[in-house]
C-alpha positions as CSV (number, residue, x, y, z in Angstrom):
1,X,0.0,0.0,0.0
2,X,3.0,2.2,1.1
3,X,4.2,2.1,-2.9
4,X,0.9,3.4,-4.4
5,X,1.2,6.2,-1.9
6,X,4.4,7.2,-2.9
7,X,3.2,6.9,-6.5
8,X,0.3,9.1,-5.8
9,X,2.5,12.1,-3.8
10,X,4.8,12.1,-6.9
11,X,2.2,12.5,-9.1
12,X,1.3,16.3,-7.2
13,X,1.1,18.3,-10.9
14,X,0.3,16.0,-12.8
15,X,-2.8,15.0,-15.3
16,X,-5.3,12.3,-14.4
17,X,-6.3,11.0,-17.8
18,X,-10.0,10.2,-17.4
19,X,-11.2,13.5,-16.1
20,X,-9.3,16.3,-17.7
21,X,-8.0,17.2,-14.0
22,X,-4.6,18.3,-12.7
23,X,-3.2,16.9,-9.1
24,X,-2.1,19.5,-6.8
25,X,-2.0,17.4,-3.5
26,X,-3.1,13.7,-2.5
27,X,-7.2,13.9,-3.0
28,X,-7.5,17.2,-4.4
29,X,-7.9,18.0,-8.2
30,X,-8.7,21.4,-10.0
31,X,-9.7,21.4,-13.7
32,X,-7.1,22.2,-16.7
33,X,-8.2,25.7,-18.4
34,X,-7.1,23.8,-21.6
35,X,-5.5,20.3,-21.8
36,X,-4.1,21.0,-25.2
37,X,-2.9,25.1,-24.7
38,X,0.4,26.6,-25.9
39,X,1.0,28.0,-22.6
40,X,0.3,24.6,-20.8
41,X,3.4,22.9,-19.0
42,X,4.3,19.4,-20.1
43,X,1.9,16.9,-18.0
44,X,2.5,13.1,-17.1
45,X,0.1,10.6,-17.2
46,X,-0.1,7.6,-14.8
47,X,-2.7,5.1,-16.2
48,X,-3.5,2.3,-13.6
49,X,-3.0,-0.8,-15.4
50,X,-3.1,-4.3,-14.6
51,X,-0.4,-6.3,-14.3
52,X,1.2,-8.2,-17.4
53,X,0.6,-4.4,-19.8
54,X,3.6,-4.0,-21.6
55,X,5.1,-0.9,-20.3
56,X,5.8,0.8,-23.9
57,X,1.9,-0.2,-24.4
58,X,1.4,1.7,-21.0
59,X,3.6,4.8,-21.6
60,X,2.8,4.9,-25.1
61,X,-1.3,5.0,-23.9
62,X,-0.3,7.8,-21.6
63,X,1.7,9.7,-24.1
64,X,-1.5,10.1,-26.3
65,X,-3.2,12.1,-23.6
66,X,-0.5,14.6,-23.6
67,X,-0.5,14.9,-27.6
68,X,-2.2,17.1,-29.3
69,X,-4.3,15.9,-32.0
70,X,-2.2,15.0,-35.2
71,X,-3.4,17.0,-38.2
72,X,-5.7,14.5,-39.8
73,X,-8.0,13.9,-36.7
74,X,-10.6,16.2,-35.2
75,X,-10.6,16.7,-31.8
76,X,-13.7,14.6,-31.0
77,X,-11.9,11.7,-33.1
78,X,-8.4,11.9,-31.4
79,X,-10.2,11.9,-27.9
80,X,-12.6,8.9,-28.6
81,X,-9.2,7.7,-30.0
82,X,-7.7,7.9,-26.3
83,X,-10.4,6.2,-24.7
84,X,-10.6,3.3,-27.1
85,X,-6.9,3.0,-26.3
86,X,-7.4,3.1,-22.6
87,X,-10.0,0.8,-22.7
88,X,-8.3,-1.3,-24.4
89,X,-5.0,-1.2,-22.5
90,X,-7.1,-1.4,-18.9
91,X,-8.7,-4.5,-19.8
92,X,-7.2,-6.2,-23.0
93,X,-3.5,-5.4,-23.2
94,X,-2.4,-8.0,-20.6
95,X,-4.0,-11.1,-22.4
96,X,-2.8,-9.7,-26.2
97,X,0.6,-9.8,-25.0
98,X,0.6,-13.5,-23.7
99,X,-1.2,-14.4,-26.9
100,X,1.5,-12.6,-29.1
101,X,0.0,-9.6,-30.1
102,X,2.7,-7.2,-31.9
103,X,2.4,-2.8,-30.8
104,X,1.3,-2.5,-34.6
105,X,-1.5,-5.2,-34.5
106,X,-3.0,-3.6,-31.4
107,X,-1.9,0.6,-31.9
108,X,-0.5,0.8,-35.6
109,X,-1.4,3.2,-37.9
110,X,0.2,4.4,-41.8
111,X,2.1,7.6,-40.6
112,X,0.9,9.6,-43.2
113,X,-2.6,8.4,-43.9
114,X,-3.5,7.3,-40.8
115,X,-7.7,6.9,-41.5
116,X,-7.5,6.0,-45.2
117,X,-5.1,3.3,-45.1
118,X,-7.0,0.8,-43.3
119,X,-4.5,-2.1,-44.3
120,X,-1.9,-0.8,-41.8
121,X,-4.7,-0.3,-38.8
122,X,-3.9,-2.1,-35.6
123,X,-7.1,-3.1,-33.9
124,X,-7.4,0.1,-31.4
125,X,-7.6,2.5,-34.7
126,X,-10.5,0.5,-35.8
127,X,-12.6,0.4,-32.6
128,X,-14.1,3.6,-32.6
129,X,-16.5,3.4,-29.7
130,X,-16.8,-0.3,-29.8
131,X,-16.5,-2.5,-27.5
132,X,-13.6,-5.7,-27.7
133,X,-16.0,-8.7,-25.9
134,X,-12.9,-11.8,-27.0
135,X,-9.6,-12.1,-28.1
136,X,-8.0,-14.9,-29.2
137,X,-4.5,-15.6,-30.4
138,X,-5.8,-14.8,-34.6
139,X,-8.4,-12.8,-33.7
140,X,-10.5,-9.9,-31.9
141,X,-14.4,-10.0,-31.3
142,X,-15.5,-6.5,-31.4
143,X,-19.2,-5.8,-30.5
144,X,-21.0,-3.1,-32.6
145,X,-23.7,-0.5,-30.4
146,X,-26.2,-2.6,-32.7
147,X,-25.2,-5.2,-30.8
148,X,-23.6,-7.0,-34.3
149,X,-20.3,-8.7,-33.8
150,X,-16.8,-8.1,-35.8
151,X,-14.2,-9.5,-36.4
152,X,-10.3,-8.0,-36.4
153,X,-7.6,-10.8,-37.9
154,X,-4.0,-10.2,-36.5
155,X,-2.1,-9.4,-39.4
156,X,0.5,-11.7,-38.8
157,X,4.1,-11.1,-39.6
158,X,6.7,-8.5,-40.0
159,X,5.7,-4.5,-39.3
160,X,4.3,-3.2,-42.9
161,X,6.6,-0.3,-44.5
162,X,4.5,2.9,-43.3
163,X,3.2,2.1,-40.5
164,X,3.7,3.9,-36.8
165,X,2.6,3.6,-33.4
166,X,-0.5,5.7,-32.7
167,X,1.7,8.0,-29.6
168,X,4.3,8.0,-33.0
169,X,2.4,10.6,-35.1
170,X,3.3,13.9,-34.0
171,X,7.1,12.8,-34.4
């Protein structure tokens, strides 16, 4: 218990993720003026996780709640984006990793056309709002809000020419 304290006091200043709020001492938050403003210092996020997350997958999670959105995505895109991504990571990550999953099967994305290429989309790019219900060592199960079922097929083999990591865009 001592350790998540610890974590928690050096986390005074920084973002918490899921409510847009800044830390400024153990159990008090005040809201950002603006997440994404020139002005704004850098942040950290620390995303709770369960155990087995790959800590790239983890950092990389965190690092897209400090990005601004890449030029091709809205705002309202890029943020559903995030959640999809924690989602994902907070309840998925753990198992893709024992079954093999490569960072571009689960986050990938073509680094110049990242929402017209959809050859080079990892499985969090193509989620948008919907939910993962089973993954298996081939495939994912994705369940649509019309409560239709699809499926994502790992793709399977070496990292396609083009394609980044979704925290790689903006570099």
């Amino acid at each position: 218990m001592g350790r998540y304290l610890d974590i928690a006091k050096a986390m005074k200043g920084h973002l918490v993720p899921d409510l847009g709020y800044e830390i400024n001492e153990i159990n008090e938050i005040s809201p950002l003026a603006d997440t994404w403003g020139a002005a704004a210092p850098a942040k950290i996020v620390l995303l709770h996780c369960p155990p087995g997350v790959p800590e790239a997958w983890a950092q990389g999670v965190a690092d897209l709640f400090t990005m601004a959105p890449p030029t091709p995505y809205t705002v309202e895109r890029w943020m559903g984006l995030r959640e999809d991504s924690y989602r994902f990571v907070s309840g998925w990550a753990a198992q893709a990793r024992r079954l093999g999953w490569a960072d571009f099967e689960v986050f990938g994305v073509h680094h110049t056309h990242p929402w017209a290429r959809l050859d080079c989309m990892g499985l969090v790019p193509l989620l948008q709002g919907r939910e993962v219900v089973a993954l298996s060592e081939g495939q994912a199960t994705i369940k649509t809000v019309e409560d239709r079922v699809l499926t994502y097929r790992r793709k399977n083999g070496p990292r396609p020419d083009g394609v980044c990591l979704l925290w790689e865009l903006s570099q």
